[in-house]
Structure formats: structure tokens, C-alpha cells
N, C-alpha and C positions, 0 to 999 in steps of 0.2 A: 751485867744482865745475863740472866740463862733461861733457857728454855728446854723442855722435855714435849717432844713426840709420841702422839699415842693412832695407831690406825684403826679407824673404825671398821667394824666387821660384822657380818648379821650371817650365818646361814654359811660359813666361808666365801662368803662376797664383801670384798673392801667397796667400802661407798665413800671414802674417806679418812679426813685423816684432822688429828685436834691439836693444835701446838697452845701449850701452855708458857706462859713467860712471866719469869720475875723479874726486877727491875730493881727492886730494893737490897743494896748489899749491906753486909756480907752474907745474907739469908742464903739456904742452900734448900735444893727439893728433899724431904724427909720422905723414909719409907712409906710412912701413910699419907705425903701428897702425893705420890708416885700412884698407892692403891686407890685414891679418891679419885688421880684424872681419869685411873683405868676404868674404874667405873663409871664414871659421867660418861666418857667417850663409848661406852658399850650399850647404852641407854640410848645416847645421841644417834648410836648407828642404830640403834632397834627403833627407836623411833622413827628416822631417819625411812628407812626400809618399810614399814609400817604406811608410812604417808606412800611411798612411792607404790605400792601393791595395791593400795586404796585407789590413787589414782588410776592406775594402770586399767586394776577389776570396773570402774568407774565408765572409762573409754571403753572398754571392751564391752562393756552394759549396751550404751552411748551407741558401738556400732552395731550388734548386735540388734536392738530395737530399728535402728535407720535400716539395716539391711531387711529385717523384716517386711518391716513399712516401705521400703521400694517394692520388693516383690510383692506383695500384697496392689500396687496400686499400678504395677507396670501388666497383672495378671487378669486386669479390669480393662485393659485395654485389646481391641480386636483387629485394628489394622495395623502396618508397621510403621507407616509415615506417622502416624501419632504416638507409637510407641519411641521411638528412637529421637522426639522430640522431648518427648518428656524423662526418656533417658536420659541425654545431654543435660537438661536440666539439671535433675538429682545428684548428677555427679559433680556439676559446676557447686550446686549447692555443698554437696556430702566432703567435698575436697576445697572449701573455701577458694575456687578459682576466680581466674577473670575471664575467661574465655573456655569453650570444651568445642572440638570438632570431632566427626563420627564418620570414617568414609566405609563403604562396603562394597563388595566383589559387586556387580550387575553380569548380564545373561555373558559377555566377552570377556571375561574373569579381568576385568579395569578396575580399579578402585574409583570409588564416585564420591562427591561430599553428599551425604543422607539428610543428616541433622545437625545443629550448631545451637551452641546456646555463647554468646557473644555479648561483654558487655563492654570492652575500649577497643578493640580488633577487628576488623572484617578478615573475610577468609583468607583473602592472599599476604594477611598477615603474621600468618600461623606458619609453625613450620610444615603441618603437612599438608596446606596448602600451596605451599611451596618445593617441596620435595620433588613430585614428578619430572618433574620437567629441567628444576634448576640443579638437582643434584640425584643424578642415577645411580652411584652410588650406595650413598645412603639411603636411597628408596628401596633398593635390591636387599638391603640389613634389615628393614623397617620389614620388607616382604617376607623375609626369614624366618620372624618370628622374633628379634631382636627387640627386646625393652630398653630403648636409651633415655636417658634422663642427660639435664644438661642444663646452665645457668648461664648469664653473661659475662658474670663476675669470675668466673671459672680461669684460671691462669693454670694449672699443669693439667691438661685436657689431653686426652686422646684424641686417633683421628676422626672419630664419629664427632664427639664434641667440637672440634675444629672445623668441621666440616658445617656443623650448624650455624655457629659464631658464624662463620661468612655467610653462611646462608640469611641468617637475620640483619644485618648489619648491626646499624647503632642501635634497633631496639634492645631495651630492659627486660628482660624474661629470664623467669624459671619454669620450664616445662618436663614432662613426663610423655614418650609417645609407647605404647604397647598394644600388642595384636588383643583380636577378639576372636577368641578361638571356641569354633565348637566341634565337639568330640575330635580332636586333633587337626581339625582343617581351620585354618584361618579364613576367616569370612568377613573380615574388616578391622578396620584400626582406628586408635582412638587418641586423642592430644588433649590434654589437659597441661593448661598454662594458667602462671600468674603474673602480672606485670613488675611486683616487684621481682628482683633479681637474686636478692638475698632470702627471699623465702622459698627456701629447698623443700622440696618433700621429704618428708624422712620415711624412715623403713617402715614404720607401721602404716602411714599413709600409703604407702606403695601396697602392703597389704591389703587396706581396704580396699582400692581403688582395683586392685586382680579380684578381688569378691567382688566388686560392683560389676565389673565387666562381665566375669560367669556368670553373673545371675543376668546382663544384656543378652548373653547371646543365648540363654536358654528359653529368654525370652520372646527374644528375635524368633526362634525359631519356633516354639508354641506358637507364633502368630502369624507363624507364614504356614504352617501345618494349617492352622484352621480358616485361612484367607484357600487355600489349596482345598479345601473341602468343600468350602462355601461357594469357591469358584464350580467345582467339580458337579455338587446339586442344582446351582445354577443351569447347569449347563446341560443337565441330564433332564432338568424339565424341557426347556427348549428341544430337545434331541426329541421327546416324547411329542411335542407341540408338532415340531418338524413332520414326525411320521407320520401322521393325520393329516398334512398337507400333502405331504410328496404322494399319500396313499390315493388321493382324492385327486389327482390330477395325471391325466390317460393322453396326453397328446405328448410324446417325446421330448421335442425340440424346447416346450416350455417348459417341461418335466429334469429338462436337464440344467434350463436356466436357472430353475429354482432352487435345485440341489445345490448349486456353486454361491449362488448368492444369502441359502440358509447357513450351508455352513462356514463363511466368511461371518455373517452373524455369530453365530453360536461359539466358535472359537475364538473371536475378536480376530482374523487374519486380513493383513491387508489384500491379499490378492489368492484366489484360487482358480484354479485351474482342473476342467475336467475333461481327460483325454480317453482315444479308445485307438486298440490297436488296428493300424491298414491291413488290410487282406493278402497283400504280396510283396510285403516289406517289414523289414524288424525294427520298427518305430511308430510310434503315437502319431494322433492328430489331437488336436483340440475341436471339440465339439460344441462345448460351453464355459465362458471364463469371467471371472470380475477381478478389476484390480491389476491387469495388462495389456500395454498398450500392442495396437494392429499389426506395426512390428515387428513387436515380440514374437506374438503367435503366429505368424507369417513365416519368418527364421528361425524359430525354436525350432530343433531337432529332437527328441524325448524316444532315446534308443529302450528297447526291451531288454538287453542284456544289462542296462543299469539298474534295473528294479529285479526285485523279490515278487513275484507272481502271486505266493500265497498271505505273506507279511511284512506289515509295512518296512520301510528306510526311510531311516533319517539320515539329511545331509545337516552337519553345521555350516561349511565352509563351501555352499556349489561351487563358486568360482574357482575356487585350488581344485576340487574335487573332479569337473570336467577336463576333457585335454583340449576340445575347441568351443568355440563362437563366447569365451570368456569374455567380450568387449560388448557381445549385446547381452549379455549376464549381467554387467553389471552397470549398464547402461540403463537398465528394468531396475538398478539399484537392489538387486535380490542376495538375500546372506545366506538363507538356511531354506531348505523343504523338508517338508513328509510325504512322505510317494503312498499311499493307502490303497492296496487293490481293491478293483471292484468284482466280486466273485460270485456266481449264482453255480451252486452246486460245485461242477467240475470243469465252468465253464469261464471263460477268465473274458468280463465285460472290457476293461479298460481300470483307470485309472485316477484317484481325487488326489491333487499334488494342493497341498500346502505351501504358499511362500511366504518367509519374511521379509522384508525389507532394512535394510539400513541396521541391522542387529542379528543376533540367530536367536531364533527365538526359541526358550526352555521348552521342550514337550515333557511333563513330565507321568507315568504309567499308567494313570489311570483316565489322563486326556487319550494320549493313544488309543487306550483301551477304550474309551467313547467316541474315536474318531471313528474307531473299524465299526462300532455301533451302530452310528450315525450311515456310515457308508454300506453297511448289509441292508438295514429297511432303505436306504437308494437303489440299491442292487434290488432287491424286491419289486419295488414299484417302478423300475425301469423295465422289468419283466415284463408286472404286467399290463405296461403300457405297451410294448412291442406283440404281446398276445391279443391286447384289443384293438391295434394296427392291424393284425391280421384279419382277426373277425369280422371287424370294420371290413377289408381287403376284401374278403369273401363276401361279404354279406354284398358288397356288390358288384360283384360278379354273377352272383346268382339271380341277382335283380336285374342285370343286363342279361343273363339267360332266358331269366323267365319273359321278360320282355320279347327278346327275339324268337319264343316260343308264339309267344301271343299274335 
């Protein structure tokens, strides 16, 4: 028996290789079987290479149209809890998964679970439902920015991959975990898994799957821009409703209840607080409050030298941020304020404090810049309600003059 070797080539790329074999002796390969395999074999590669570009142009069509048609239908959606649903979705589908989890930064920069699209897993079967807490480590890599992939079936692994292997135990998975980055900030992260073990991602997939993600987080974020607008006009009619109330009521004490309890409305805050500075001491009193208990404002100290007179401050962290009475800080359960002066001219009224609870809560420039809004037509009509105290004041006085005239 003999054989001749011919390698297939297209393009200077070997795709392979053609062995011919005779079996019949004492026959030998003649120059022209020799130019005949050359040829088959160079046909085979070109075919060969033909079919695979075919293919290739094919997928690429294939993602090309899927990527379209996601963005097109993730672009129709206006809130984000529906969007990151239908996210998870697409990509469970677009990556033939069995499972997709999606966590994202919240207001204390934590990773949360958002969305899942889940069809033999619950979350704390996943690995980045397990990550936090079982392996800090590997949570700190994931936080990075680090894309790890990783299989059951994986026997020379590094320590990322070892570190999973225990993390999952006996379960069968191949998963993929990588960031969702937008304009270079990581803003959440993403898992996609399949149950079989043996079905790896390969590098094209890993491709799509960073296109789907870019186009999540541009998404994400078009829909938190126009949730932030919508909040914002929301919030500006209220603020106009407000003024026409606060404008129309002349007796202080109500005047001042109603200020704290519109704008707990209008900013959605749990508890505000409206203080005005003592006459012979460098600290606040509370006047008017909602959303703190008698305690609180009983014990609360609210020094002058903490606040900006002319512009607001924001605290994220008051508890760190105070040096005392941190125990009835956070006994009120309070994370974050906005200290907003209240100014008429040159004349410094007091003070509208914003508090969250249990979170800090995002103010973001153009709420501030409606808080001080909101808080000038207060400054306004606290005016002139103290102008018509006055008048009132006079008016009877004069009435008790003219009477003791009479």
C-alpha cells in the first residue's frame, strides 16, 4: 500500500489536508496521478473555504438582522424594569441559553438582581447569584471588569475557574459572566448559562453577546434619561400646583405645614424637615416636619456652620458625616439629606432638609435645581404671610386705639 499527501489551501490558509491511497501493487502514483490529486485537493480547499464564508457571511446576516430587531424593540420600551426584562429575554433567546441573570449598581453602588429570564435555575443557582457573598474574590474580578467564562467539565482551569467549580458544586453548566459597561463605567453585570456542560461559547458568541450587552446598556440608559425627564415634568407641574397653594395661604404655622408636606409629595421623600435659625445661637429649630419622630426633632442639633447659606448640600452618608448624636441619626433610620436654604433677598429665612431613609437617595441637577424652585415660591409666601401677620398686628392695634379713642 502507498499513499500521497496533498494540503489543502485557499487564499494561503490550509483548511486541510487529502491523503490518497493505493492499495493495488505493484501500481506506483504516476506524475499525472500526483497533478490530478493536486488538483482535486485545490478545488476541495476552494470549495471547501467557499462553503465556510458562506456560512460565516450567513451568521453574520443572522446577527446582524437579531441585533437590529433587538434595538429596534428594546427602543419601544420607556421604563427600565420592562426593559431589562425583555433584555434578559433576547439574550436567553439570541445565545440559545438556559438561564440569563442581569444585576445592576442601585443608589449605594451594590449590585442587585434587576431582571432574569430563567428556565431550570432559580437565582441562587447561578453563579452570580452566588458570587457576593460566597466568593469575594471572584466578585472583586467580576467587579473589575473581568469576562470569565467557564464549564464543569473544565479539568486544567485557573484560579477564576476553580474558584467557580466550588462555587457551583455538582451542578452541569457552561456559563459566560461579563460587565455592562457604559461609556467606561460599569453599571452592571450579566450571566448567561447553559445547563449542558459541554456546550462552550465560542468566540463569535462571546462576540455577540458584548454587541448585545452595548446595545443593553445604551439602552438602559436612553430609558433612565427619559424616566429622569418624565420624572422631572412630573414634578415641575406639581411645583407650579404647589405655588398657587403655598401662594394662597397667609397664616404661617399652616403655611409652613404645608410647605413640608407638599414637598415630601412632589419629591417622593420620606420625611422633611423645615428649620429656621434661633436668635442667639448657631443652630436650627424645626418649625414644621413630616416623616420624624418627636424624638428626633426634640434631639436633633442642625448646627449653621454645617450648611451653605446661599446653596444647597448634599450629605450621602449623615451618619459618617456628623461627629455626634450618630445613634439618634440612625435610630430615625436616616442615610442621605439636602440641606436647601430658604432666602428672601439678603435675608436667610432657615432651612428645607431633605431626608432619605434606609438608602442615599440620588438627587440628581435638575431635581436640585427644582428643589431651590420649589423652596424660593416657599420663601415667597412665607413672606407674605409674615407681612400679613403684621398688618393683621396693626390693624389691630389701631382698632384697639380707635376704640380707646371712642
Amino acid at each position: 500500500m502507498i499513499e500521497t499527501i496533498h494540503p489543502g489551501a485557499s487564499s494561503d490558509r490550509v483548511t486541510g489536508c487529502m491523503m490518497w491511497i493505493e492499495t493495488r501493487v505493484p501500481r506506483q502514483f504516476s506524475d499525472d496521478d500526483t497533478r490530478l490529486a493536486q488538483t482535486l485537493t485545490a478545488q476541495a480547499a476552494i470549495a471547501i473555504e467557499n462553503a465556510r464564508l458562506y456560512r460565516q457571511a450567513r451568521r453574520q446576516a443572522r446577527e446582524q438582522a437579531l441585533l437590529r430587531r433587538v434595538t429596534v424593540s428594546m427602543n419601544a420600551l420607556s421604563d427600565t424594569e420592562t426593559l431589562l426584562k425583555h433584555f434578559a429575554s433576547e439574550v436567553q433567546q439570541a445565545m440559545d441559553a438556559d438561564n440569563v441573570l442581569i444585576l445592576l449598581h442601585d443608589a449605594d453602588g451594590i449590585f442587585r438582581v434587576k431582571a432574569s429570564a430563567l428556565t431550570t435555575r432559580i437565582v441562587d443557582q447561578l453563579a452570580l447569584g452566588r458570587l457576593q457573598h460566597a466568593a469575594p474574590g471572584l466578585w472583586a474580578a467580576v467587579n473589575d471588569g473581568i469576562v470569565l467564562q467557564a464549564s464543569s467539565l473544565s479539568i486544567n482551569v485557573g484560579t477564576a475557574q476553580h474558584d467557580i467549580q466550588a462555587l457551583m458544586g455538582d451542578l452541569s453548566y457552561s456559563l459566560v459572566m461579563l460587565p455592562i459597561i457604559l461609556r467606561t463605567e460599569i453599571i452592571g453585570l450579566i450571566e448567561v448559562a447553559r445547563d449542558d456542560a459541554s456546550a462552550r461559547f465560542d468566540a463569535q458568541e462571546l462576540v455577540l453577546l458584548e454587541a448585545l450587552t452595548n446595545q443593553g446598556s445604551v439602552a438602559i440608559d436612553n430609558v433612565a434619561l427619559n424616566e429622569r425627564e418624565q420624572r422631572r415634568l412630573r414634578q415641575l407641574e406639581k411645583v407650579q400646583v404647589s405655588s398657587r397653594l403655598l401662594s394662597g395661604q397667609l397664616k404661617i404655622e399652616t403655611l409652613m405645614g404645608m410647605i413640608v408636606s407638599e414637598a415630601a409629595a412632589i419629591f417622593n421623600m420620606p420625611a422633611v424637615n423645615l428649620v429656621v435659625p434661633t436668635p442667639f445661637a448657631s443652630q436650627y429649630i424645626s418649625r414644621a416636619s413630616i416623616g420624624l419622630s418627636a424624638n428626633y426633632l426634640n434631639e436633633r442639633q442642625v448646627e449653621i456652620v454645617y450648611s451653605d447659606k446661599n446653596s444647597p448640600t448634599y450629605i450621602d452618608d449623615l451618619p459618617r458625616a456628623v461627629g455626634a448624636q450618630v445613634d439618634l441619626i440612625r435610630g430615625e433610620n436616616i442615610r442621605s439629606v439636602l440641606l436647601v436654604p430658604i432666602n428672601k433677598g439678603d435675608q436667610h429665612l432657615g432651612m428645607l432638609i431633605f431626608y432619605s431613609k434606609g438608602y442615599a437617595q440620588t438627587w440628581f441637577e435638575e431635581e436640585i435645581e427644582l428643589a431651590q424652585l420649589y423652596v424660593g415660591q416657599a420663601a415667597v409666601a412665607l413672606e407674605n404671610a409674615r407681612l400679613f401677620a403684621e398688618l393683621e398686628a396693626r390693624a389691630i392695634e389701631l382698632a384697639k386705639a380707635n376704640k380707646l379713642k371712642s
